[in-house]
C-alpha positions in Angstrom: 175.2 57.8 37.8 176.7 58.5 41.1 180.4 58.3 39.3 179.3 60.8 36.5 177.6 63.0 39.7 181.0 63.1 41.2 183.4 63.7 38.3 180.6 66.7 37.7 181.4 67.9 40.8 185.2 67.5 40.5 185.3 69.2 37.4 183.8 72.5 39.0 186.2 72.5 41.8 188.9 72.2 39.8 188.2 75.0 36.8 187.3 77.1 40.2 190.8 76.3 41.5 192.3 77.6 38.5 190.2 80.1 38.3 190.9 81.5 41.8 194.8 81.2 41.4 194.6 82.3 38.1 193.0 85.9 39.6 195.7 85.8 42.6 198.2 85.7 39.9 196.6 89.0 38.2 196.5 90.8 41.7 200.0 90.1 42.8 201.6 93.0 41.2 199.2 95.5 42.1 199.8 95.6 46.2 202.9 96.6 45.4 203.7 100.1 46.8 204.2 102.5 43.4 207.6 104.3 43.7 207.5 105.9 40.3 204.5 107.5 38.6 202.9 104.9 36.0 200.8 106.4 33.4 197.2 104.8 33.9 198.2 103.0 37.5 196.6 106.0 39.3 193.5 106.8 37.5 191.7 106.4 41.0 192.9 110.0 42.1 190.7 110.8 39.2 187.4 110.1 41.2 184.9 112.7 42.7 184.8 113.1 46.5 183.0 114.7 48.7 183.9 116.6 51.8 181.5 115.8 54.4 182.0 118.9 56.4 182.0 121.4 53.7 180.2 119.3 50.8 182.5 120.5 48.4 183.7 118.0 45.8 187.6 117.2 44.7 189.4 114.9 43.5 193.2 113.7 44.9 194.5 114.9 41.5 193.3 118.1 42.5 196.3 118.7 44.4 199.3 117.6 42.7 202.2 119.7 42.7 201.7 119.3 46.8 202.5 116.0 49.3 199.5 114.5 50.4 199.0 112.2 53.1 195.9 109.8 52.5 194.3 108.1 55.6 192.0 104.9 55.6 190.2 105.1 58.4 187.0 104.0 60.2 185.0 105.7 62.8 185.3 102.7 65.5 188.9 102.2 65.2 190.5 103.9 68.3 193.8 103.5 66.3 192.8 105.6 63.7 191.5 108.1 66.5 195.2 107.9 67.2 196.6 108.3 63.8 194.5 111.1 63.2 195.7 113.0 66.6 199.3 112.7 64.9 198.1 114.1 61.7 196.5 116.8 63.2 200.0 118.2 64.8 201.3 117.1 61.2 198.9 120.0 59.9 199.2 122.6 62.9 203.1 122.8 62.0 202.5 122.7 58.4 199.5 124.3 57.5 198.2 123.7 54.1 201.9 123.1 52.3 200.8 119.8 53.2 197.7 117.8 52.1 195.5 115.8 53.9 192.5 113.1 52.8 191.3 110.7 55.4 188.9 108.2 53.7 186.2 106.2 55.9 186.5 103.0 53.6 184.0 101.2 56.2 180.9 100.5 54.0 178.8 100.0 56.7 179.0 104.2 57.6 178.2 106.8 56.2 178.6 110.8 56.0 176.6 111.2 59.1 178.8 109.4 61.1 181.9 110.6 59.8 180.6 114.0 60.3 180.0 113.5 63.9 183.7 112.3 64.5 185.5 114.7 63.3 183.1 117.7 64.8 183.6 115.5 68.2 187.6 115.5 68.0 187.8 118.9 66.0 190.0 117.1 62.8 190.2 119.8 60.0 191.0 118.6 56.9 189.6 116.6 53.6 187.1 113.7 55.0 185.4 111.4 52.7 183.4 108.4 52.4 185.3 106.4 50.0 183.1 105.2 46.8 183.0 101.8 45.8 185.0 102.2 42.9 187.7 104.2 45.2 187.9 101.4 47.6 188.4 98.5 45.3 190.7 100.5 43.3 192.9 101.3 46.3 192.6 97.4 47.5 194.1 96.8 44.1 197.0 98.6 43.8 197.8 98.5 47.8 196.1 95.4 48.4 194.0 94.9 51.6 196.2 96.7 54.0 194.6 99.8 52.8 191.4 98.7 54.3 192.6 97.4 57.7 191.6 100.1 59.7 193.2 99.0 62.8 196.9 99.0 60.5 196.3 102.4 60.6 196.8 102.6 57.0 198.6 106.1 55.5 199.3 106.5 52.0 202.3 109.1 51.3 201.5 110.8 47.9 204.2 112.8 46.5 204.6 116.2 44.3 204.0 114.0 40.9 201.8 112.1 42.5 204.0 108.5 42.8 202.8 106.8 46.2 204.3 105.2 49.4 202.9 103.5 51.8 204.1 103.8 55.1 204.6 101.3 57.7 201.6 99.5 59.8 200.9 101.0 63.2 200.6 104.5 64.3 203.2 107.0 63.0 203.8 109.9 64.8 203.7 113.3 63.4 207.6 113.9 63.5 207.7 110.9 61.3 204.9 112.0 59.0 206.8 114.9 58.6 210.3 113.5 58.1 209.1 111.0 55.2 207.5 113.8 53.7 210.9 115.8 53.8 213.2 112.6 52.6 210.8 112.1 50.3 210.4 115.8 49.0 214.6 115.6 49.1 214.9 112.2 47.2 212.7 113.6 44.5 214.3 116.7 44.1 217.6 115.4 44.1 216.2 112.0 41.1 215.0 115.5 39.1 218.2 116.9 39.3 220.1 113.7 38.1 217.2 113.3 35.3 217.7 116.9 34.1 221.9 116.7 34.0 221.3 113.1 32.1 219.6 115.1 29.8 221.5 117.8 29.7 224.9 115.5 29.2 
């Protein structure tokens, strides 16, 4: 009885083994960064947000056709705090030719407190609370770096709406500006080379 108990036991751990690597194996691909646009891959810039400071709803698609910059962020990361003090120069110099989403993807807070911090260090520009749906849908195609507040996570979104994600740490706002320029640069040029191709 004891022997049939154990090889019970044995047979669960193993199909849950192989079940766990099995769904590893699925996720691999997905926290990859996106260089090209991928019909169906971005269906999360698709879902309704909500500005907490104005309470007007958008969605990321919304702005396509401009770069965007999206932040993960939480309300007690001083890191972020930092981040977003970089992206505020970022949207002095630029004004609105340039986009800019932070997402509080900390489930534990809400609007309220979102609200608070950015009337308390006068940010101005799309915050969120990220949805459930938005969250995991980020953690799947960026993988959990999205949500590591302290990474200071950024998300460069270009023109036609391909992604990037930018380096860990705390980029400053001439950087922020010059991937958005080498990226804006790289795409036009691609376009160009598309276009004679298909001219040729």
């Amino acid at each position: 009885m004891k022997q049939a108990c154990r090889n019970h036991w044995l047979t669960i751990a193993i199909l849950v083994g192989i079940l766990l690597m099995s769904g590893c194996a699925q996720q691999t691909p997905a926290t990859q960064t996106t260089g090209q646009p991928s019909p169906g891959v971005n269906t999360w810039m698709e879902i309704e947000l909500t500005d907490v400071a104005t309470g007007e709803t958008f969605k990321i698609s919304d702005f396509k056709g401009k770069p965007i910059l999206l932040e993960s962020f939480a309300v007690w990361c001083p890191t972020c705090l930092a981040q977003q003090k970089e992206i505020k120069k970022v949207k002095q110099s630029e004004g609105d030719n340039i986009i800019h989403i932070s997402l509080d993807t900390d489930p534990n807070e809400d609007e309220d407190k979102v609200r608070e911090h950015i009337e308390r260090n006068e940010l101005d520009w799309y915050f969120a609370v990220s949805p459930v749906e938005l969250t995991q849908a980020l953690i799947d195609e960026f993988g959990l770096r999205f949500v590591s507040a302290p990474r200071a996570p950024v998300v460069l979104i270009r023109e036609e709406q391909s992604t990037n994600f930018l380096r860990r740490g705390v980029k400053s706002a001439e950087e922020l500006s010059s991937e958005i320029q080498q990226d804006g640069q790289s795409w036009t040029y691609c376009s160009y080379c598309w276009k004679r191709s298909s001219w040729g």
